[in-house]
PyMOL Python script that loads the backbone (N, CA, C, O; Angstrom):
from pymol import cmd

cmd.read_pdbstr("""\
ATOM      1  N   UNK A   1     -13.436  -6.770   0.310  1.00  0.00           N
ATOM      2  CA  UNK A   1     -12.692  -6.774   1.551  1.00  0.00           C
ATOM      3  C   UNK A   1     -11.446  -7.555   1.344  1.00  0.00           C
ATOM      4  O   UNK A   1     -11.324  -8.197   0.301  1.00  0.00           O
ATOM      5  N   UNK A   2     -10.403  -7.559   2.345  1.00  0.00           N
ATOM      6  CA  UNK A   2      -9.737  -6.272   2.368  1.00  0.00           C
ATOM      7  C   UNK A   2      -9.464  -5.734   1.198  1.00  0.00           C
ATOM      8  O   UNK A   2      -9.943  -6.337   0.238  1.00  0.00           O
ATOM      9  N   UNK A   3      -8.690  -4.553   0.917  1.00  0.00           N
ATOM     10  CA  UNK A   3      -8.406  -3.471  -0.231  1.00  0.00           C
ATOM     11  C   UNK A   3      -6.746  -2.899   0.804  1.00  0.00           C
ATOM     12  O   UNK A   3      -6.602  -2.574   1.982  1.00  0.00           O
ATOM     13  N   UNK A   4      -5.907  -2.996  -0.195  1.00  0.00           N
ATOM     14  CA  UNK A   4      -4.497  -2.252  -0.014  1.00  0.00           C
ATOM     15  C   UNK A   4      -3.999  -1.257  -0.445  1.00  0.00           C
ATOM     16  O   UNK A   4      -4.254  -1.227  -1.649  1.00  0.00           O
ATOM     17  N   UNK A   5      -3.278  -0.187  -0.080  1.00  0.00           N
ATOM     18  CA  UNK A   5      -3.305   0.614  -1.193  1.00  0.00           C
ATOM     19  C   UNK A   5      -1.845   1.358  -0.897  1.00  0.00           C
ATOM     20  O   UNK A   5      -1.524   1.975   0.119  1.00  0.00           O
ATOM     21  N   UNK A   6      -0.976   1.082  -2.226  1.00  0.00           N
ATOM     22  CA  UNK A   6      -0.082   1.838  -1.899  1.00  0.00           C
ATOM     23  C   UNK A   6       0.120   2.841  -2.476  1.00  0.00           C
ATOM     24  O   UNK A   6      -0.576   3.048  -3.469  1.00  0.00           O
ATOM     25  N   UNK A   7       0.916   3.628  -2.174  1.00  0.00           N
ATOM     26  CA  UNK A   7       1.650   5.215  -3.230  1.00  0.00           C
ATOM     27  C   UNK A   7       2.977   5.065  -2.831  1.00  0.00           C
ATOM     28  O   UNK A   7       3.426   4.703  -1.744  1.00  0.00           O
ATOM     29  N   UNK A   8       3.653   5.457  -4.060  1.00  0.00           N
ATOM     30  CA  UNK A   8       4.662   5.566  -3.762  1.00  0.00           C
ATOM     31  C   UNK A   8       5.457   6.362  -4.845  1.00  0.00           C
ATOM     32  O   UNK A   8       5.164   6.553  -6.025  1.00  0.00           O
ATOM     33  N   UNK A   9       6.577   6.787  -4.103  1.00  0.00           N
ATOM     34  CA  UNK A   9       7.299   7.650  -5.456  1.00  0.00           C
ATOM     35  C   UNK A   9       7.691   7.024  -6.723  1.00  0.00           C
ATOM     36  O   UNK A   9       8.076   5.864  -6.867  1.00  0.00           O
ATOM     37  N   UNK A  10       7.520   8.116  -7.816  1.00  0.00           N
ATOM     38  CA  UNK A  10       8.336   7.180  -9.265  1.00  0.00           C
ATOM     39  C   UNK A  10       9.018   6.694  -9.085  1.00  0.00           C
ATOM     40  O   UNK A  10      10.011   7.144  -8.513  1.00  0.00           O
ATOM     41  N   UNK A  11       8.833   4.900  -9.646  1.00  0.00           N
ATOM     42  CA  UNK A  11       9.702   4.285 -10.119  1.00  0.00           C
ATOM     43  C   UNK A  11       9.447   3.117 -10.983  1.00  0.00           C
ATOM     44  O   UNK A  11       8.459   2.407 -10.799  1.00  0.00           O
ATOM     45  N   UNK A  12      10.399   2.868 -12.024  1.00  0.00           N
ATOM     46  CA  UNK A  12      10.248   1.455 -12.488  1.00  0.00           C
ATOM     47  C   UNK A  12       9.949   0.136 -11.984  1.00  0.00           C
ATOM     48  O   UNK A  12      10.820  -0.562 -11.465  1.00  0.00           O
ATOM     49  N   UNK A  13       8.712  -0.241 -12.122  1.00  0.00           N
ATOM     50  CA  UNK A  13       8.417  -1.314 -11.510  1.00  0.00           C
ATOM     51  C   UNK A  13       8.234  -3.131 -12.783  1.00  0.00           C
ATOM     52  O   UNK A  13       7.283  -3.209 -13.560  1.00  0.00           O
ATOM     53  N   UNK A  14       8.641  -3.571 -12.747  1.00  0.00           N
ATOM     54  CA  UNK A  14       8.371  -4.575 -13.973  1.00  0.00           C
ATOM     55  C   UNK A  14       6.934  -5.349 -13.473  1.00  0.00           C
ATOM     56  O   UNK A  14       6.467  -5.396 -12.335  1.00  0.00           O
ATOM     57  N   UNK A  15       6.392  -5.950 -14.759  1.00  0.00           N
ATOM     58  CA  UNK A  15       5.526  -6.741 -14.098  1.00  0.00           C
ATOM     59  C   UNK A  15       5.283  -8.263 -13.219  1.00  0.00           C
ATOM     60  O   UNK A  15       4.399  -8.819 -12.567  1.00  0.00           O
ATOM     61  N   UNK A  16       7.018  -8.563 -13.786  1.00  0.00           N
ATOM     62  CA  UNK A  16       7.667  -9.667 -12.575  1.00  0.00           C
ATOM     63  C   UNK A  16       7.787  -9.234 -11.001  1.00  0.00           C
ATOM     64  O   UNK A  16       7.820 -10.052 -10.081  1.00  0.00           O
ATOM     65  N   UNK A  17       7.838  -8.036 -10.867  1.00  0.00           N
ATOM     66  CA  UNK A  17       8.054  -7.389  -9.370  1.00  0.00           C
ATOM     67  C   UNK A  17       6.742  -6.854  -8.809  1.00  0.00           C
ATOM     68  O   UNK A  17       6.654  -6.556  -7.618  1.00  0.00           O
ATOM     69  N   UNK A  18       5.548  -6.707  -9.799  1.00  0.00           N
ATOM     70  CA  UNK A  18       4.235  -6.568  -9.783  1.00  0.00           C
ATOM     71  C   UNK A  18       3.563  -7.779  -8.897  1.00  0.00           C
ATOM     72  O   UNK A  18       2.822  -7.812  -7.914  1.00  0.00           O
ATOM     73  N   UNK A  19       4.173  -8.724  -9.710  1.00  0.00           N
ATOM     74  CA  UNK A  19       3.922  -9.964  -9.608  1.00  0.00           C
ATOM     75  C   UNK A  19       3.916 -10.605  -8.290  1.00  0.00           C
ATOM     76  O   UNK A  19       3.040 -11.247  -7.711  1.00  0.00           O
ATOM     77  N   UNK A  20       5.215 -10.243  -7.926  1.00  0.00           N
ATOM     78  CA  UNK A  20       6.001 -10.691  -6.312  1.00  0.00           C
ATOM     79  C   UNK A  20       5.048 -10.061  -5.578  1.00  0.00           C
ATOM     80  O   UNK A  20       4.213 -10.707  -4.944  1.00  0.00           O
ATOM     81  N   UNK A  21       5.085  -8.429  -5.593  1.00  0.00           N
ATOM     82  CA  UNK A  21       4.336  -7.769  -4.910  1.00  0.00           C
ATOM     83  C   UNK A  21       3.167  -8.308  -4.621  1.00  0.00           C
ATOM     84  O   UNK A  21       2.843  -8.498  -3.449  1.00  0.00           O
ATOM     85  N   UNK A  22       2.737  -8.483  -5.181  1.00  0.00           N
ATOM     86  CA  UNK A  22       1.194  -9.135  -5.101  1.00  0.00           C
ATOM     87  C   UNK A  22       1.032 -10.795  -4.634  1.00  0.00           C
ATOM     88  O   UNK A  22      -0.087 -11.145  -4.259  1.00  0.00           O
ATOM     89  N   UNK A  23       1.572 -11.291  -4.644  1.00  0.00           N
ATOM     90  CA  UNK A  23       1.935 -12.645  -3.734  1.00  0.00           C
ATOM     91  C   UNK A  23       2.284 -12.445  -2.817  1.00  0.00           C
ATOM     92  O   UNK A  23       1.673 -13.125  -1.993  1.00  0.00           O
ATOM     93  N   UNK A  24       3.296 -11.587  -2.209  1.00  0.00           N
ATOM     94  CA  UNK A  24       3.740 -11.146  -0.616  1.00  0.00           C
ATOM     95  C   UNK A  24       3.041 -10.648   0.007  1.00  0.00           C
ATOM     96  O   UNK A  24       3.008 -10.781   1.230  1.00  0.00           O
ATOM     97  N   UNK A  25       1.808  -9.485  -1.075  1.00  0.00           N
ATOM     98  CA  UNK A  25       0.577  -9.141   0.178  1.00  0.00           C
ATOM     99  C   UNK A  25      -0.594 -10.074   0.111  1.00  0.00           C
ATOM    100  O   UNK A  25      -1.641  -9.802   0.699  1.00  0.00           O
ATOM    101  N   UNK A  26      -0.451 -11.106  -0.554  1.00  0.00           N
ATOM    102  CA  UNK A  26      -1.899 -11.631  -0.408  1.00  0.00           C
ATOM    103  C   UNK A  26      -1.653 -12.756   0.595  1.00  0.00           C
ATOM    104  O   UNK A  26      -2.503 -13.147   1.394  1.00  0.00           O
ATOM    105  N   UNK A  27      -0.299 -13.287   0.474  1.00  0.00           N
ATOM    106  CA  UNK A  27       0.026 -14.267   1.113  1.00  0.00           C
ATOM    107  C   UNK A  27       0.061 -13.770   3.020  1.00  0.00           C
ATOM    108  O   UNK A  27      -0.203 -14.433   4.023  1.00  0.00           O
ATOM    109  N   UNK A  28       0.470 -12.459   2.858  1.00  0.00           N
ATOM    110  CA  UNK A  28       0.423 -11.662   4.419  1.00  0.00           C
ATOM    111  C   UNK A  28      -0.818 -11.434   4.778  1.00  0.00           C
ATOM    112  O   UNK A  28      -1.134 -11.921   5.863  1.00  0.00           O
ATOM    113  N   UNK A  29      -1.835 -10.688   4.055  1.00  0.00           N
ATOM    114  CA  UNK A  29      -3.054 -10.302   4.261  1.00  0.00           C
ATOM    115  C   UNK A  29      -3.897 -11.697   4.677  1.00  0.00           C
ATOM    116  O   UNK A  29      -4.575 -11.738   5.704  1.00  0.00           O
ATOM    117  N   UNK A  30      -3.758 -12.965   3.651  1.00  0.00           N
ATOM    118  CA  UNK A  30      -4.744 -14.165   4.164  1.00  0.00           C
ATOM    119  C   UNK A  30      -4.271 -14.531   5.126  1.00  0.00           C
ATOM    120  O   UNK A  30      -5.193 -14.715   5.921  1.00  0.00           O
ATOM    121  N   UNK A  31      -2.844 -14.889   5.808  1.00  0.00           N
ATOM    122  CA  UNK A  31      -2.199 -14.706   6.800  1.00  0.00           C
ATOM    123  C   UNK A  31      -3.361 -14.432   8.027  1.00  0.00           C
ATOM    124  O   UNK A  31      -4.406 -14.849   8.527  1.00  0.00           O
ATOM    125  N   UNK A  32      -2.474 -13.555   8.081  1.00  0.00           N
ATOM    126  CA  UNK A  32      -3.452 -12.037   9.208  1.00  0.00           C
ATOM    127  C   UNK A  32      -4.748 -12.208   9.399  1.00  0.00           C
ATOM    128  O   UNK A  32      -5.199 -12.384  10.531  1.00  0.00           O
ATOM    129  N   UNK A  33      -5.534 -12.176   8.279  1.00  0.00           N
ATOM    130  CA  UNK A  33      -7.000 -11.601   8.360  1.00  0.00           C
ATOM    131  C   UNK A  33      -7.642 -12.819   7.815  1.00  0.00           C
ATOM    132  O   UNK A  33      -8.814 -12.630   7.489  1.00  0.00           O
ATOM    133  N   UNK A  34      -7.221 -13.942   7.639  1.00  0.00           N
ATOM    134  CA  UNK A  34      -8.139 -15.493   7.310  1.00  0.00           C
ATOM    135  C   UNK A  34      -9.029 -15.331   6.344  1.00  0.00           C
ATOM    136  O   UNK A  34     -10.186 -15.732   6.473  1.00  0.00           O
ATOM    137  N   UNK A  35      -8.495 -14.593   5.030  1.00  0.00           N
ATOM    138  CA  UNK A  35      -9.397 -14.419   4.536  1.00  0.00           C
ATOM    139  C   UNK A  35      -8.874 -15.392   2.842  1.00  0.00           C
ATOM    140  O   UNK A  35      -7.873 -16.109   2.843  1.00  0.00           O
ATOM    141  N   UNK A  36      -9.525 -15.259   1.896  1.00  0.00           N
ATOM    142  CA  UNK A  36      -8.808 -15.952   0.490  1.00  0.00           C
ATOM    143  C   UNK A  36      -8.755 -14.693  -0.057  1.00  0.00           C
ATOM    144  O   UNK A  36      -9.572 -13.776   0.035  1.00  0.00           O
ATOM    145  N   UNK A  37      -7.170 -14.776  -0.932  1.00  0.00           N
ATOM    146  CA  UNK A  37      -6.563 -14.268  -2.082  1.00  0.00           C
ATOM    147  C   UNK A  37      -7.269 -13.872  -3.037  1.00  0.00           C
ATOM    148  O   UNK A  37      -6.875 -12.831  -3.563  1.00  0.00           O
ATOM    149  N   UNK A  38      -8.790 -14.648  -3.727  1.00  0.00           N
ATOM    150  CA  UNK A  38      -9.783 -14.014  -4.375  1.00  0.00           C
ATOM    151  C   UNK A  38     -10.580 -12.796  -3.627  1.00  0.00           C
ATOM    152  O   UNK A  38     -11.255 -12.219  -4.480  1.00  0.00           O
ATOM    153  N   UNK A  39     -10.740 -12.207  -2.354  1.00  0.00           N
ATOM    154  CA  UNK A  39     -11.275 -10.659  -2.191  1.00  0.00           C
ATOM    155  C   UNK A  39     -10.417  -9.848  -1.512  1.00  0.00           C
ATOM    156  O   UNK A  39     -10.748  -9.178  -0.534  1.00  0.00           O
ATOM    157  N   UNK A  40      -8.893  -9.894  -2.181  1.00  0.00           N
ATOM    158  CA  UNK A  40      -8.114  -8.898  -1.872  1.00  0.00           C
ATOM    159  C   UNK A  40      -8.065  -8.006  -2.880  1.00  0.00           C
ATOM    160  O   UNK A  40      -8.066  -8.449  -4.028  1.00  0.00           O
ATOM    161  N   UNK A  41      -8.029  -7.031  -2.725  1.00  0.00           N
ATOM    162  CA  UNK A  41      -7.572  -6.037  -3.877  1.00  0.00           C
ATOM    163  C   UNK A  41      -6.584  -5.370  -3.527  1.00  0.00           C
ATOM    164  O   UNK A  41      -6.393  -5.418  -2.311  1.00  0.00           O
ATOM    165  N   UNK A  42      -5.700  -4.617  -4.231  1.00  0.00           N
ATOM    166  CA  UNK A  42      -4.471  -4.337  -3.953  1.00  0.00           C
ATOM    167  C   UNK A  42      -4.331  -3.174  -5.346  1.00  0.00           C
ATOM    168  O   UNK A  42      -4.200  -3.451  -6.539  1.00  0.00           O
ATOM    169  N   UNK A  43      -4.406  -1.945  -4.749  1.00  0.00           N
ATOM    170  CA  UNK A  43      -3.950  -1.140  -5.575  1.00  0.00           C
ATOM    171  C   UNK A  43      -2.286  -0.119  -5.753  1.00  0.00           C
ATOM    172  O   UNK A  43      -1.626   0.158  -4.751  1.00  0.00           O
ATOM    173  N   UNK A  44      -1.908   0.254  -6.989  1.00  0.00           N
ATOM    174  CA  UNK A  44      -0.027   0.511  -6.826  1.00  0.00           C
ATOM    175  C   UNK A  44      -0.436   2.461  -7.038  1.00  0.00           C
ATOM    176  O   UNK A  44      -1.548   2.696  -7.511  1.00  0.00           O
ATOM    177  N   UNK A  45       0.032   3.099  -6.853  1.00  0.00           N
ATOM    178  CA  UNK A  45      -0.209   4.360  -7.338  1.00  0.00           C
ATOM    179  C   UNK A  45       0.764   5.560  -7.015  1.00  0.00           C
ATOM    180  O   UNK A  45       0.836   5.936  -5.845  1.00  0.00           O
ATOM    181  N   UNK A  46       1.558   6.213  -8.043  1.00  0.00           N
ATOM    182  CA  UNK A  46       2.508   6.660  -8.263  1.00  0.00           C
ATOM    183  C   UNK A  46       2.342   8.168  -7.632  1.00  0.00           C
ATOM    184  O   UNK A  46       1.259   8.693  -7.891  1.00  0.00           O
ATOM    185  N   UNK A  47       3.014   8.734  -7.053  1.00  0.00           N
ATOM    186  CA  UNK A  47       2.650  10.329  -6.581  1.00  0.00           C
ATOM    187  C   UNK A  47       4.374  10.818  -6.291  1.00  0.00           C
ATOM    188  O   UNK A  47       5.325  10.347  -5.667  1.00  0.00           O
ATOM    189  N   UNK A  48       4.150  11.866  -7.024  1.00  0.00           N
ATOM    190  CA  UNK A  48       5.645  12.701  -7.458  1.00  0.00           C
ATOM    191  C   UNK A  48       5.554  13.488  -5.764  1.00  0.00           C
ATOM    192  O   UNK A  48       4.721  13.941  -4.980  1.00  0.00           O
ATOM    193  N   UNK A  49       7.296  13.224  -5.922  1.00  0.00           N
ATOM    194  CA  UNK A  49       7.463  13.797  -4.868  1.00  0.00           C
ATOM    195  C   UNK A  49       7.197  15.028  -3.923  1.00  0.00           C
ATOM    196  O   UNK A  49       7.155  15.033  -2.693  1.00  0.00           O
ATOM    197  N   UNK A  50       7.037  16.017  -4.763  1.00  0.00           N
ATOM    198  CA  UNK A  50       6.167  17.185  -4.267  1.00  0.00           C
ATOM    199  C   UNK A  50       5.057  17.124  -3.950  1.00  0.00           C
ATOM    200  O   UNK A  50       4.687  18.178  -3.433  1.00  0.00           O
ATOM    201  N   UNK A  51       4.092  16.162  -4.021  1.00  0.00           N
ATOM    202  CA  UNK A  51       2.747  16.066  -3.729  1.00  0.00           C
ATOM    203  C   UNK A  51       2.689  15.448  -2.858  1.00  0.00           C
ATOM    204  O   UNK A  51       1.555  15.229  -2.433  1.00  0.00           O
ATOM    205  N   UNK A  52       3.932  14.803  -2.085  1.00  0.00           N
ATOM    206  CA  UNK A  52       3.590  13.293  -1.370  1.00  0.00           C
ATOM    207  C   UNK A  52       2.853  14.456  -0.201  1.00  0.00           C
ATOM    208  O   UNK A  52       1.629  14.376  -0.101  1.00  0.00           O
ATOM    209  N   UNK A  53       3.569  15.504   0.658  1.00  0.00           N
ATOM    210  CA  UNK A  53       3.123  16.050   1.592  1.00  0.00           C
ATOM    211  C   UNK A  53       1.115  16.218   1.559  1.00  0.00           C
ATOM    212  O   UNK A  53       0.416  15.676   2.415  1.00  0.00           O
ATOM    213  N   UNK A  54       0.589  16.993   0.495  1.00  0.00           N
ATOM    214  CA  UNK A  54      -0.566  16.895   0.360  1.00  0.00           C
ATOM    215  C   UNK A  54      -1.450  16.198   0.330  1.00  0.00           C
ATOM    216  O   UNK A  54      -2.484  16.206   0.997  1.00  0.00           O
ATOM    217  N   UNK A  55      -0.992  15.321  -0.710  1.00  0.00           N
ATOM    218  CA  UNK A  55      -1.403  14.351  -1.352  1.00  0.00           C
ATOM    219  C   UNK A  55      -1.719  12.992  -0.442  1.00  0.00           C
ATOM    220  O   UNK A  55      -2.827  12.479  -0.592  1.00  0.00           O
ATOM    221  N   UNK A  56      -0.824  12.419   0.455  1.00  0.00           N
ATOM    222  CA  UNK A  56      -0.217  11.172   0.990  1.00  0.00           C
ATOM    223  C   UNK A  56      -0.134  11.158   2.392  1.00  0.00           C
ATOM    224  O   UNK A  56      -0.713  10.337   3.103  1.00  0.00           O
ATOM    225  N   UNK A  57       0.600  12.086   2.795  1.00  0.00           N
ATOM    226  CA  UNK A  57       1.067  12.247   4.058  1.00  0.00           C
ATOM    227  C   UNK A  57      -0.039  13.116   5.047  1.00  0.00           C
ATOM    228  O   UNK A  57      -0.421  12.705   6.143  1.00  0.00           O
ATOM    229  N   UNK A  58      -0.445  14.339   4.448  1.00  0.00           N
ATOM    230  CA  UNK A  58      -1.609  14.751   5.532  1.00  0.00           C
ATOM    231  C   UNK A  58      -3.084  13.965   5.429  1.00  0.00           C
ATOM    232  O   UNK A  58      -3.614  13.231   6.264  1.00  0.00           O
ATOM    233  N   UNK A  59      -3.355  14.201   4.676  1.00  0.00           N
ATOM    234  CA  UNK A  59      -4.869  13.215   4.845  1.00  0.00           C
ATOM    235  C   UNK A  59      -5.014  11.549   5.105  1.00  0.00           C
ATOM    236  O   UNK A  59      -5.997  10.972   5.569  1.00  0.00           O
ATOM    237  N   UNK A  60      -3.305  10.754   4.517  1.00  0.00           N
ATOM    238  CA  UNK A  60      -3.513   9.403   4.514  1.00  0.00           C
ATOM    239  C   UNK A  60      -2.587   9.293   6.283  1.00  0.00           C
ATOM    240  O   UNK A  60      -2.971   8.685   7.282  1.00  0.00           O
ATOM    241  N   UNK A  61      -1.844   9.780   6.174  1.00  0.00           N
ATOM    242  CA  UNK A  61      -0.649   9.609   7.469  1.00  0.00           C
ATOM    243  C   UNK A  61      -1.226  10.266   8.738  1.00  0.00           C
ATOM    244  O   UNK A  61      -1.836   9.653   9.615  1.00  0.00           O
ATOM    245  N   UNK A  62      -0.989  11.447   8.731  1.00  0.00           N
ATOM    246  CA  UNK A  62      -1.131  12.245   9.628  1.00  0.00           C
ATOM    247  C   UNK A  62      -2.701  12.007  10.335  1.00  0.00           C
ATOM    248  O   UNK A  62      -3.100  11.565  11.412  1.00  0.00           O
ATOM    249  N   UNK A  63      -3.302  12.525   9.174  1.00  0.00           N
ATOM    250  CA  UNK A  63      -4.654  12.571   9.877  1.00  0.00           C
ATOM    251  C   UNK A  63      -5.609  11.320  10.226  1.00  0.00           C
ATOM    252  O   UNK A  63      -6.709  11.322  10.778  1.00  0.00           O
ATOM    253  N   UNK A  64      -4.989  10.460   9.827  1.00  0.00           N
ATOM    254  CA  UNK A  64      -5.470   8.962   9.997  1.00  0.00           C
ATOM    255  C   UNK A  64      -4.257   8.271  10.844  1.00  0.00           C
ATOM    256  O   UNK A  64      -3.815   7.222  10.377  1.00  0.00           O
ATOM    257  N   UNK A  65      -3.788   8.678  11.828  1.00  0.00           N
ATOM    258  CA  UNK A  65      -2.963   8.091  12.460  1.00  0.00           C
ATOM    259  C   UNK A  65      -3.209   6.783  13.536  1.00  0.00           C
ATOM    260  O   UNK A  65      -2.536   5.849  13.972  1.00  0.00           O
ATOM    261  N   UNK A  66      -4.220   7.165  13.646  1.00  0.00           N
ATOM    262  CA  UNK A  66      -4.937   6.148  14.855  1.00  0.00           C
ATOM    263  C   UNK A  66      -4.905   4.341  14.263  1.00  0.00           C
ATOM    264  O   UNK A  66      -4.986   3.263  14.851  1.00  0.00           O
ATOM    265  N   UNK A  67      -4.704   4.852  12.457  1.00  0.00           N
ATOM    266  CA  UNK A  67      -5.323   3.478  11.904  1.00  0.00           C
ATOM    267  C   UNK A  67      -3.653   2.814  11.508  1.00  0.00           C
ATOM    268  O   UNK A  67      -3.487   1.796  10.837  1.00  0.00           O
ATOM    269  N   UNK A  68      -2.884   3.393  11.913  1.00  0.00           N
ATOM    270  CA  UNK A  68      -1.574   3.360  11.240  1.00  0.00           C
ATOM    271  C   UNK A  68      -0.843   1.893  12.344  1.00  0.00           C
ATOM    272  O   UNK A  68      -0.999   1.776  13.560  1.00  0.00           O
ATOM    273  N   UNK A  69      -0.222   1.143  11.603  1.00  0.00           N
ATOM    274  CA  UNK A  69       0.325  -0.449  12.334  1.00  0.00           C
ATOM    275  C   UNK A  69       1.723  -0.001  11.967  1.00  0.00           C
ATOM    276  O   UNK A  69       2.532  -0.383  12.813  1.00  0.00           O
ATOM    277  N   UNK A  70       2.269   0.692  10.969  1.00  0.00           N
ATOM    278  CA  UNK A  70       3.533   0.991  10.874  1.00  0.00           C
ATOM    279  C   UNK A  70       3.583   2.525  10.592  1.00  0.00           C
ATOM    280  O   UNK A  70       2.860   3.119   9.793  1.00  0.00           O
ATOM    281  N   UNK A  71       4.667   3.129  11.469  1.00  0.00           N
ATOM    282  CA  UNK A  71       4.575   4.575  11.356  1.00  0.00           C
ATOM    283  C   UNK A  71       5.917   4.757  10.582  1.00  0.00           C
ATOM    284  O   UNK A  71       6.923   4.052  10.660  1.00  0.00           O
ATOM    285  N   UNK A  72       5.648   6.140   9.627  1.00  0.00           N
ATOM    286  CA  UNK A  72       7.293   6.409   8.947  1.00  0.00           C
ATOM    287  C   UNK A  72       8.054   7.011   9.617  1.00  0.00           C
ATOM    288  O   UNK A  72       7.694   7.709  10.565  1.00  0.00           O
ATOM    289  N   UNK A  73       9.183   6.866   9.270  1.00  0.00           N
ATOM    290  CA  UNK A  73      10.522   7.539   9.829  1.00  0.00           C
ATOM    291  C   UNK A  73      11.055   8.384   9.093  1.00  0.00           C
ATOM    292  O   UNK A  73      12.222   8.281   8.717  1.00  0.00           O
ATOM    293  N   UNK A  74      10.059   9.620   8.685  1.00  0.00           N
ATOM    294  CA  UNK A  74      10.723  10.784   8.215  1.00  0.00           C
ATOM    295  C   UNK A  74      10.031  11.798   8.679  1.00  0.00           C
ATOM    296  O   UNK A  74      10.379  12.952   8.426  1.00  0.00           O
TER     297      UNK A  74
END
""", "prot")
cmd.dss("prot")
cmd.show_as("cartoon", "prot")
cmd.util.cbc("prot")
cmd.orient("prot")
């Protein structure tokens, strides 16, 4: 508990920006949800742009909307 999970389109990510990443959500998530930095998990996962619709957007966005705290603007 919790588990994060992002997708996002290709791109170069270093493991210094890995790094950040992962301090900004753990530091938000224990935040929020009072929980410790040891049972966060946080996964990164790459999905080419043609797939985002299938892939991302109907089953994670659309159809799970109810669970959504930030909605996109496209």
């Amino acid at each position: 508990m919790p588990h994060v999970s992002i997708k996002h389109f290709p791109v170069s990510i270093s493991s210094e920006q890995k790094t950040m990443l992962v301090e900004n959500i753990n530091q938000a998530v224990t935040e929020a949800l009072g929980c410790s930095k040891e049972v966060i998990s946080i996964s990164l996962e790459s999905v080419q742009p043609d797939d985002w619709q299938q892939a991302v957007y109907q089953p994670e966005i659309d159809a799970k909307s109810q669970y959504l705290i930030k909605t996109p603007n496209y």
